[in-house]
Wavefront OBJ file of the C-alpha trace (Angstrom):
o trace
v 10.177 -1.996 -3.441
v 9.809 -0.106 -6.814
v 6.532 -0.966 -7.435
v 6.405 -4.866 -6.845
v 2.906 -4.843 -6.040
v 2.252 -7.232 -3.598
v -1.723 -8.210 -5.148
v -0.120 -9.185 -8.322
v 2.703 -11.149 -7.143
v 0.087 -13.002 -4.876
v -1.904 -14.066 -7.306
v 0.699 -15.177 -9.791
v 2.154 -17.060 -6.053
v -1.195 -19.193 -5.838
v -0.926 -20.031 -9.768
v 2.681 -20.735 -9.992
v 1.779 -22.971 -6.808
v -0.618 -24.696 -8.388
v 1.291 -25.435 -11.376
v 0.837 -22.365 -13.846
v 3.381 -20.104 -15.598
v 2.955 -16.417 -14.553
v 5.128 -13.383 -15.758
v 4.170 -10.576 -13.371
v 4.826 -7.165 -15.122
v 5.243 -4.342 -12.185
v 5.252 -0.313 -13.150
v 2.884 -1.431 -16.043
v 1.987 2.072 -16.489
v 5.807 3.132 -17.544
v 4.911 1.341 -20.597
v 3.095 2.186 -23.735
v -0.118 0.193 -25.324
v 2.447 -1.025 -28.112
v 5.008 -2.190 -25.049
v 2.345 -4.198 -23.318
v 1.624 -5.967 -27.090
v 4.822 -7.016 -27.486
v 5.084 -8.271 -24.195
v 2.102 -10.196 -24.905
v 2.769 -11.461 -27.989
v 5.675 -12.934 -26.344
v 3.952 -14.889 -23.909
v 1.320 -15.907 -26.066
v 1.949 -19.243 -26.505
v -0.975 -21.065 -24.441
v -2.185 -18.218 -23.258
v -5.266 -18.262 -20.641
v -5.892 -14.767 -19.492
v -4.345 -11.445 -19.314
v -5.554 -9.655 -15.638
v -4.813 -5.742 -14.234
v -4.518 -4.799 -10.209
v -6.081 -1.345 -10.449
v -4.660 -0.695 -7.079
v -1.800 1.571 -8.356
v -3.610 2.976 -11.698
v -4.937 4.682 -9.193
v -3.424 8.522 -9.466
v -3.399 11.908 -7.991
v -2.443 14.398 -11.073
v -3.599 17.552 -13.117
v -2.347 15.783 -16.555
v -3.904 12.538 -16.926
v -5.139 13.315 -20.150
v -1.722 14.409 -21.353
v -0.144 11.210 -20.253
v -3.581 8.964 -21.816
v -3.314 10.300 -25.051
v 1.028 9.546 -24.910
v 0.125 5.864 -24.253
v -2.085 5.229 -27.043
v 0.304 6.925 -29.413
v 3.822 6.387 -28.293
v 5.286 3.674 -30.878
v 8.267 3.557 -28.004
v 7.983 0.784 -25.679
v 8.693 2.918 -22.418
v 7.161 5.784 -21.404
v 9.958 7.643 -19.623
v 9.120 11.148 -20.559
v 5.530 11.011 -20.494
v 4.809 9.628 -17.271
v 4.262 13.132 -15.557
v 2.073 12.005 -11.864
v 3.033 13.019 -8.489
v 1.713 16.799 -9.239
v 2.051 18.847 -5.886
v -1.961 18.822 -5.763
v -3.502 18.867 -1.781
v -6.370 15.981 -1.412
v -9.138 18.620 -2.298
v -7.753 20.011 -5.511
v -6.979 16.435 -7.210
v -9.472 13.776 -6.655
v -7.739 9.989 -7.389
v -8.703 8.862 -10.549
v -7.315 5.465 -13.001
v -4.494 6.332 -14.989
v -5.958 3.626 -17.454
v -9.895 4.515 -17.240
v -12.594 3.154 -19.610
v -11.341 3.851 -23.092
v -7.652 2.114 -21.696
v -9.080 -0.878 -20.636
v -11.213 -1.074 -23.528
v -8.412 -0.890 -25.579
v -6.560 -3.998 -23.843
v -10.152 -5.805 -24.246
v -10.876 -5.692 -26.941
v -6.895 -6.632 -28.155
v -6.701 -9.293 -26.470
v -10.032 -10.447 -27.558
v -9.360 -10.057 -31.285
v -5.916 -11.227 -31.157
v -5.805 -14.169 -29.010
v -9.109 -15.004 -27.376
v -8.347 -14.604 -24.245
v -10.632 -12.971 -21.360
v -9.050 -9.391 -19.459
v -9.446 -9.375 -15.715
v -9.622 -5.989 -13.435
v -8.749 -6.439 -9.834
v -7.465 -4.519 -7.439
v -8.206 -1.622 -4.981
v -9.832 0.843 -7.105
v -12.322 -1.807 -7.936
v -13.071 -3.534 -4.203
v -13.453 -0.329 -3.137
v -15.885 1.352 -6.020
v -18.661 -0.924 -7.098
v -17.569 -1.630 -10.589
v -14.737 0.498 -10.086
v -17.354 3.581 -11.611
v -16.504 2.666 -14.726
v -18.947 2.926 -17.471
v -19.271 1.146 -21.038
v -16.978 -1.833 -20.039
v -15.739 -4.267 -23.121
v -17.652 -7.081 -22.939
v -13.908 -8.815 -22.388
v -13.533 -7.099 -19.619
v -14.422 -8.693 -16.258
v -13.863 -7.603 -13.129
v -13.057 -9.615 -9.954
v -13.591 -7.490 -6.159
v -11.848 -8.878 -3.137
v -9.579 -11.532 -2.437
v -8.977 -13.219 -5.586
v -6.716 -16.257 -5.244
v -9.528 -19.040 -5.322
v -10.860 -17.196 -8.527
v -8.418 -17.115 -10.617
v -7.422 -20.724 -9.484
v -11.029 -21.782 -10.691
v -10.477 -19.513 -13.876
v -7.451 -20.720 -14.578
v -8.406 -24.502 -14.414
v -11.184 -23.940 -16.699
v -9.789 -22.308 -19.174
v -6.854 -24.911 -19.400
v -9.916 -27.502 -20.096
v -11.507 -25.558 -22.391
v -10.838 -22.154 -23.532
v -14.492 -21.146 -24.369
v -14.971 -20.541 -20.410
v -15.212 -17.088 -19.498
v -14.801 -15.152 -15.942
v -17.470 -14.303 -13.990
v -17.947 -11.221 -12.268
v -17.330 -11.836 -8.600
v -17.955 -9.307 -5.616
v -16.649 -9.034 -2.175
v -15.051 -12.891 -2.449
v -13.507 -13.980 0.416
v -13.343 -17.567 0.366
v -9.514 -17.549 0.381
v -9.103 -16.415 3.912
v -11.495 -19.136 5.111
v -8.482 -21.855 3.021
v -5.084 -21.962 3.193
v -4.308 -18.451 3.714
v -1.933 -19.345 6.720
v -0.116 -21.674 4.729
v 0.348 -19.866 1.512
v 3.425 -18.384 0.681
v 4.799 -15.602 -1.974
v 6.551 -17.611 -4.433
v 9.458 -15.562 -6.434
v 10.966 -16.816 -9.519
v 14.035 -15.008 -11.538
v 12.426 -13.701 -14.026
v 10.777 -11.244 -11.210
v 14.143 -9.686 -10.973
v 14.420 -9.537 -7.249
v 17.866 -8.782 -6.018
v 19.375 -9.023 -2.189
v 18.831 -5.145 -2.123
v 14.906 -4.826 -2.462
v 12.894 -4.779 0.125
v 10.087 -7.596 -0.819
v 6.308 -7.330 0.289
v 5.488 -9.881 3.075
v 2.126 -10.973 4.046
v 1.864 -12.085 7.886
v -1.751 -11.747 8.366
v -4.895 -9.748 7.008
v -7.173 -7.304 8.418
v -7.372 -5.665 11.346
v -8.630 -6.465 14.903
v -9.687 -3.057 15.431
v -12.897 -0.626 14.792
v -11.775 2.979 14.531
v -14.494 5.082 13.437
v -12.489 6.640 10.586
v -11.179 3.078 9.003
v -12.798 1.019 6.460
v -10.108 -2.039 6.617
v -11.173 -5.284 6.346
v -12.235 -6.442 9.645
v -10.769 -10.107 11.711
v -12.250 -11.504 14.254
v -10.178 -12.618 15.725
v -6.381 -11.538 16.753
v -4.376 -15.069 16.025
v -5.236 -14.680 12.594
v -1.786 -14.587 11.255
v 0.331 -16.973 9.182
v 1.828 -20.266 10.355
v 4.809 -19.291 12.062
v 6.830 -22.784 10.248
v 5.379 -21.955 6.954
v 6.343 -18.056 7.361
v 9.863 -19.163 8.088
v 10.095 -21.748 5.741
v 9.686 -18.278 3.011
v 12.014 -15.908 4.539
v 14.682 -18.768 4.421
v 13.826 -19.694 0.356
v 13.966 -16.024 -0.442
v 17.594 -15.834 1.701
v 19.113 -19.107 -0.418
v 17.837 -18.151 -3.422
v 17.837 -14.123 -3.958
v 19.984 -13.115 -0.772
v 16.885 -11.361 0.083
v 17.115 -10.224 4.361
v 14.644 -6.971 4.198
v 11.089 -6.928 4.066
v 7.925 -4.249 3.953
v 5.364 -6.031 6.137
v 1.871 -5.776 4.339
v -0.057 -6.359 7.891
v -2.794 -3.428 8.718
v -1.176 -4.104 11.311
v 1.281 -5.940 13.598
v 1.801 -5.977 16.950
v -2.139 -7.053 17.567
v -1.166 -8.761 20.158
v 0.898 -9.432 22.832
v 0.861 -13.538 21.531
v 1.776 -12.694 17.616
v 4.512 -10.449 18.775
v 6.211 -13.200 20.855
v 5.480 -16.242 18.834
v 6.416 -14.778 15.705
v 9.993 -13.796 17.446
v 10.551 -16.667 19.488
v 9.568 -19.062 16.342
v 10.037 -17.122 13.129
v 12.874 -13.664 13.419
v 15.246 -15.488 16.370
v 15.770 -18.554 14.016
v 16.919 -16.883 10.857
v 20.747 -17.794 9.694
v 20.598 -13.370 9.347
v 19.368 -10.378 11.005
v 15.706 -9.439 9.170
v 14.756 -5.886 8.612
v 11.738 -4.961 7.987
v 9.465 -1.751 8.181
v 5.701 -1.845 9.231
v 2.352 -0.487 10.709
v 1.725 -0.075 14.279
v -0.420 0.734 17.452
v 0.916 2.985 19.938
v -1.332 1.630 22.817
v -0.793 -2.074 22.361
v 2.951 -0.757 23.261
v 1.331 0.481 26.681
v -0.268 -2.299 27.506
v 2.840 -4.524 27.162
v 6.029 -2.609 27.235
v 8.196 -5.323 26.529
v 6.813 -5.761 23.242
v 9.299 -2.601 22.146
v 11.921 -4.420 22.920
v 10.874 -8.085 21.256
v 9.875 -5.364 18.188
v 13.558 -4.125 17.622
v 14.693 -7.494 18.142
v 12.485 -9.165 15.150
v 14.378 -6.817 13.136
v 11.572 -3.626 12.952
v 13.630 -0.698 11.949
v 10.508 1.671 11.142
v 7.427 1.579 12.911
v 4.238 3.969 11.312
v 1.969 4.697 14.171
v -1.254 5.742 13.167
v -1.770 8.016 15.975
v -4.230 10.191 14.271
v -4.882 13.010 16.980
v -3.283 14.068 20.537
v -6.845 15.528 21.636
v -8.265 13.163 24.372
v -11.951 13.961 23.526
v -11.352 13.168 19.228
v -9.172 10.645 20.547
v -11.691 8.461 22.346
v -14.243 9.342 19.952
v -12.854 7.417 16.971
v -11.058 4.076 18.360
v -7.914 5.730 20.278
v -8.429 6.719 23.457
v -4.570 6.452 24.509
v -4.474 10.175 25.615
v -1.992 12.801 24.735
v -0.565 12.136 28.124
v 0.192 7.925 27.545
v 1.105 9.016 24.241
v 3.955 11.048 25.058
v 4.702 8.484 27.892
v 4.799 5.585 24.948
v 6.528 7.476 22.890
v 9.127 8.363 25.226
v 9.297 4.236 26.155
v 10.143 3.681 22.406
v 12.882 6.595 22.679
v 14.674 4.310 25.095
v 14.432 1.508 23.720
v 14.666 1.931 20.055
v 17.138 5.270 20.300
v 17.827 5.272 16.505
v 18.176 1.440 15.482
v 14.571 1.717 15.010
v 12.413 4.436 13.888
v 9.048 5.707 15.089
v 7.191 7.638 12.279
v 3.542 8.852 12.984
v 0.600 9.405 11.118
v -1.975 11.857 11.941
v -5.400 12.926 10.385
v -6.702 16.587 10.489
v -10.185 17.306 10.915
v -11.540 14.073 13.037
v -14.788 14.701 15.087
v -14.624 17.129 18.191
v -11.259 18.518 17.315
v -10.851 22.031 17.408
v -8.870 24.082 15.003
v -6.335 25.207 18.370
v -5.631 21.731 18.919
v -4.616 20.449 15.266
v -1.860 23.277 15.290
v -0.833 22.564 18.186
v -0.382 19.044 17.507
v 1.631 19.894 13.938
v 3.526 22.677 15.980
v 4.553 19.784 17.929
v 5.607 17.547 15.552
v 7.902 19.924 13.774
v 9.557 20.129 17.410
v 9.089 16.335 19.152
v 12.211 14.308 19.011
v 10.314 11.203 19.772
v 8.989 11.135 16.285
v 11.559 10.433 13.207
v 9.327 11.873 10.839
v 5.231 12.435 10.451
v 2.472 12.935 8.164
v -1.011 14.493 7.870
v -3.786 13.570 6.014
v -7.813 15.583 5.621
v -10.049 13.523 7.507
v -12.378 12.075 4.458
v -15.695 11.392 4.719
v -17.728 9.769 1.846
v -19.934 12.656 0.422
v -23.727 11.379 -0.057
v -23.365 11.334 -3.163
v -20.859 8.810 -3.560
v -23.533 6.465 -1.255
v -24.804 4.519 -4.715
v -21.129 3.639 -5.731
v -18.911 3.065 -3.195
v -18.764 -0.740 -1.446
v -17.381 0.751 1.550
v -17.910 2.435 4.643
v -16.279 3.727 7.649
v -18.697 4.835 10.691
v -18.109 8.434 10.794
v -19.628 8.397 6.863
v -22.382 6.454 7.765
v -23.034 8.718 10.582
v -22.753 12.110 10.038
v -25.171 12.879 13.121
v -23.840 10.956 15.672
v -19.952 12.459 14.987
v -21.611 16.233 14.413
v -20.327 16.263 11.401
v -22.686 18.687 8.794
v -22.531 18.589 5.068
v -22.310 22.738 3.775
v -21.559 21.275 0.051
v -21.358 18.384 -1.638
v -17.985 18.478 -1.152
v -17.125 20.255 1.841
v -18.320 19.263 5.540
v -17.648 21.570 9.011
v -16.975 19.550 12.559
v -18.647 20.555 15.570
v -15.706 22.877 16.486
v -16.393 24.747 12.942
v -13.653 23.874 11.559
v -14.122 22.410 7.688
v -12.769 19.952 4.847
v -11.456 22.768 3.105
v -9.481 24.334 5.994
v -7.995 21.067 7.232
v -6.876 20.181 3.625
v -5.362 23.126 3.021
v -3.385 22.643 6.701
v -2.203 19.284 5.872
v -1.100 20.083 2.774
v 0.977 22.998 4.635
v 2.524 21.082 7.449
v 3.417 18.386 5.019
v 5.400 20.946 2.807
v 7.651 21.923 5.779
v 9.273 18.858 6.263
v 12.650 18.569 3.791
v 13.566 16.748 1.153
v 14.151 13.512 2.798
v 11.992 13.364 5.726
v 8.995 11.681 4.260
v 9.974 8.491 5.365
v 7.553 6.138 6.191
v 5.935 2.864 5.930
v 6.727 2.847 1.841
v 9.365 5.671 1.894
v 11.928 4.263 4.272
v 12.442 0.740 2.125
v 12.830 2.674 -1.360
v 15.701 4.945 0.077
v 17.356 1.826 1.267
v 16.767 -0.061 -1.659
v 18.325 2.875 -3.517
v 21.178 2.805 -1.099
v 21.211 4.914 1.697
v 22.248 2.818 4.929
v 19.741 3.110 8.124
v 22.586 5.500 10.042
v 22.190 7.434 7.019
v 18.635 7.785 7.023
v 18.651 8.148 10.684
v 20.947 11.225 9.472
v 19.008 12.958 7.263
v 16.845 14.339 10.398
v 19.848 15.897 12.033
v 22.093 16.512 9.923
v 19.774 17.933 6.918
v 22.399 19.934 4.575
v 24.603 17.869 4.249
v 22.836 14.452 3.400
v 20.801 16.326 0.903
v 23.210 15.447 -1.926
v 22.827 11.338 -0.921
v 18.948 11.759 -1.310
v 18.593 13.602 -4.494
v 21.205 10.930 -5.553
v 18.764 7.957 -4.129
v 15.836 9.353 -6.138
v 18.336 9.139 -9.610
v 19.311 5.497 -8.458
v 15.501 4.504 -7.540
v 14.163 6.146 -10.894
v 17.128 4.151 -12.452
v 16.668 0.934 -10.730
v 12.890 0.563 -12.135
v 13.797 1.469 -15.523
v 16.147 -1.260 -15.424
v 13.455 -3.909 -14.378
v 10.846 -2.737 -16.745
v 14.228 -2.932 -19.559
v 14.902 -6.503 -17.906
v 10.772 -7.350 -18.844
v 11.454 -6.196 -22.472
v 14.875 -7.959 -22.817
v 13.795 -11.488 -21.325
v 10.785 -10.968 -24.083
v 12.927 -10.220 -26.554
v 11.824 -7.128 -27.445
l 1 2 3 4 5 6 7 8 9 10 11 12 13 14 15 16 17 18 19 20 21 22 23 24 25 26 27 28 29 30 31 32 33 34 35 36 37 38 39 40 41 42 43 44 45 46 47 48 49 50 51 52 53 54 55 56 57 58 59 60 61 62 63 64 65 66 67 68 69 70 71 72 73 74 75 76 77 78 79 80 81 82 83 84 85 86 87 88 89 90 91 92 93 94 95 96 97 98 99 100 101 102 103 104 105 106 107 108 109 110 111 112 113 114 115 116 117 118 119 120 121 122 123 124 125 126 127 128 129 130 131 132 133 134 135 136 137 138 139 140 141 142 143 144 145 146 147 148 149 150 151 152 153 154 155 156 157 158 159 160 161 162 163 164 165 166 167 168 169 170 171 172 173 174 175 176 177 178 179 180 181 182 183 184 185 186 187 188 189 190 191 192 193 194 195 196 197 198 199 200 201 202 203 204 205 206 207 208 209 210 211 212 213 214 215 216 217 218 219 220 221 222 223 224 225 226 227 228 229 230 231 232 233 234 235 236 237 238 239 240 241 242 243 244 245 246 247 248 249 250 251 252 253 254 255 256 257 258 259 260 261 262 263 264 265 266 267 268 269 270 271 272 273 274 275 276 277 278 279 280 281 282 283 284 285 286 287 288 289 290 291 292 293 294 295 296 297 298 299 300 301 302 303 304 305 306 307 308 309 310 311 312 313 314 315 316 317 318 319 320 321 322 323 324 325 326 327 328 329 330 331 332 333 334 335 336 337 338 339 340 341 342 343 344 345 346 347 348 349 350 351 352 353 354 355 356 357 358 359 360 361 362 363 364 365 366 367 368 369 370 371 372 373 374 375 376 377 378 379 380 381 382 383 384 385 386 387 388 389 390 391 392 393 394 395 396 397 398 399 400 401 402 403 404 405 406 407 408 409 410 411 412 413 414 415 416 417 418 419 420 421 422 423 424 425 426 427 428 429 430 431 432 433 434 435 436 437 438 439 440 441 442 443 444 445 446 447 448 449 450 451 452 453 454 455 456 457 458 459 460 461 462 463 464 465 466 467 468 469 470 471 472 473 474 475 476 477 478 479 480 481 482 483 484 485 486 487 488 489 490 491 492 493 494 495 496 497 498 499 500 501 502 503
């Protein structure tokens, strides 16, 4: 994928839909503050408004400072050198934090504001999920937009072409778009995106999630039909197949198989009656797989060749406790279906979380002991159970259950940043664990929901990645290679951006 953030490329989808040129800029922060000028200088010419997703300024690193002070400075239009994220920091030692904070967005503000009158937008994850984003001292050019943001900048956008004096409002929590034409709306990719037949694109199917775990702050639907004309869905995988040989997708779903309906209607009408085989990776639910068996098999059919399972604990008690009450036993017993009918054409990866309610220190070992061992899982990951300190109550704009009660899910606050479980065990500890277990797997075997796509975009086949689990040493070489080509492949896109600008 390379960073073609799907939010962006959404938004510019409804514009260009309705009419509107859009140039989409992905991996904005590889470039400097004088890069992003010239770009737009370039497009200036009737220029309405210049918007940000702050979903991946969002960064986990010990040098942001280093790489702020680069980006004001650097007279080069790249930042190739100085972009220096992805320290080896655990969840506890390196809170997430924007890349481009206050002073950064200022600094586009109050640009574009002097230069060509136009209004900045901020959307994005960092913002829908912190009121305001916590940022402080705003522009007065800078507006920000929480939610889903399609119908906005529609409105915006018509406005402005009318008369350019409008401004933005700020806008919280809209959802309006879902209640529309969200199951009729398609991504809409033009060549000066750059896609070629190898990426894997982002592919919206539906939005949400049907279910309530107690550790999961996801949008809620009410509903589990709530997915995207199955005509109107084909109808976009065939476009991007005549027009950018495009056959592999990363499905943006929280997640898919939500019922036993979507899964067959979406094969029967949608994957079965594609000119080519689809690929596609995407997230999962183990006991949706025991309730209806035959769904594995319709799954590898559509074309799934990675599954992500967020299976979160094998301790019954935690299990139940949070929203999955499969049971180590049907767990195993699902997993094992999958074994037999995936084998390797399609890969099971799971996802676990260390720390959740009732789940003693014994049993989270146990559990990574087991998948260092399990052959049922391709690869795994852990992640700190998080709970939203009370101090974070007055700026956050969501919740999940266990942080809005600590009591009922014995969970007791020692610090303001540090919490112990009922069994004793704390943040600190289970941090420091998942950190640990992650480090053991090899170069290689992170593959998951976003990992799996960028090593085949970069060129590893699937019997290769399927590989890299067995046969370790000597497919090393091929993934230290893919990580050259993928590092290559984006600086190639962001050189395309600068070329087709004429810069």
């Amino acid at each position: 994928m390379y960073n073609l953030a799907a939010g962006a490329y959404k938004v510019a989808s409804h514009l260009r839909e309705n009419g509107y040129s859009v140039l989409v800029v992905s991996n904005c922060l590889g470039y400097s503050f004088s890069g992003l000028q010239e770009i737009v200088k370039n497009n200036s010419r009737d220029l309405l408004w210049v918007g940000i997703s702050t979903t991946f300024l969002t960064v986990k690193t010990d040098n942001v400072d280093q790489y702020q002070r680069a980006w004001a400075d650097d007279s080069n239009h790249i930042m190739k050198d100085n972009v220096l994220f992805g320290q080896n920091l655990s969840f506890y030692q390196a809170k997430k934090q924007l890349a481009w904070g206050t002073r950064e967005l200022n600094f586009l503000g109050n640009w574009l504001k002097q230069t060509y009158g136009v209004p900045f937008v901020i959307g994005g994850a960092w913002v829908t999920t912190i009121k305001n984003g916590n940022l402080s001292d705003l522009d007065n050019n800078c507006f920000i937009v929480s939610g889903k943001a399609e119908l906005y900048v529609e409105r915006l956008t018509s406005q402005r072409s009318v008369d350019r004096n409008v401004l933005p409002e700020y806008v919280n929590n809209n959802s309006e778009y879902d209640n529309h034409n969200y199951k009729f709306s398609k991504m809409h990719w033009r060549d000066y995106d750059f896609v070629t037949s190898d990426d894997w694109l982002p592919l919206e199917i539906s939005r949400g999630c049907a279910f309530n775990c107690a550790y999961c702050d996801y949008d809620r639907k009410s509903t589990v039909d709530n997915y995207k004309d199955p005509d109107v869905l084909r109808e976009e995988l065939l476009y991007n197949y005549e027009h950018f040989g495009i056959t592999k997708y990363n499905l943006l779903d929280d997640l898919y198989n939500d019922s036993k309906e979507k899964v067959r209607e979406l094969y029967d009408k949608v994957w079965s009656k594609l000119p080519f085989r689809a690929e596609w990776t995407s997230y999962m639910r183990l006991d949706m797989i025991w309730a209806d068996p035959e769904s594995a098999d319709i799954l590898k059919a559509s074309g799934a060749r990675l599954g992500s399972f967020g299976i979160e604990t094998l301790h019954d008690r935690a299990g139940k406790k949070v929203g999955k009450g499969l049971g180590r036993d049907r767990i195993l017993k699902t997993l094992e279906r999958l074994k037999t009918s995936w084998g390797n054409e399609t890969l099971a990866a799971g996802l676990f979380i260390a720390g959740l309610p009732f789940e003693p220190r014994e049993s989270i070992l146990n559990t990574m002991e087991w998948c260092k061992n399990t052959d049922l899982l391709y690869s795994y990951s852990f992640t700190p159970m998080w709970i939203s300190p009370p101090d974070h109550f007055g700026i956050l704009n969501k919740f999940h259950s266990i942080s809005l009660d600590n009591e009922k899910y014995q969970i007791t606050w020692t610090s303001k940043d540090d919490w112990v479980n009922s069994e004793g065990i704390t943040f600190k500890e289970v941090d420091q664990l998942a950190q640990w277990i992650n480090s053991q797997k090899p170069l290689g075997m992170q593959t998951n929901q976003g990992h799996y796509p960028d090593l085949r975009t970069a060129g590893l086949s699937h019997e290769e990645i399927v590989r890299i689990k067995t046969d370790q040493e000597s497919m090393m070489g091929r993934v230290l290679e893919s990580n050259l080509i993928k590092n290559q492949k984006v600086d190639d896109r962001m050189l395309k951006v600068l070329q087709l600008n004429g810069i």
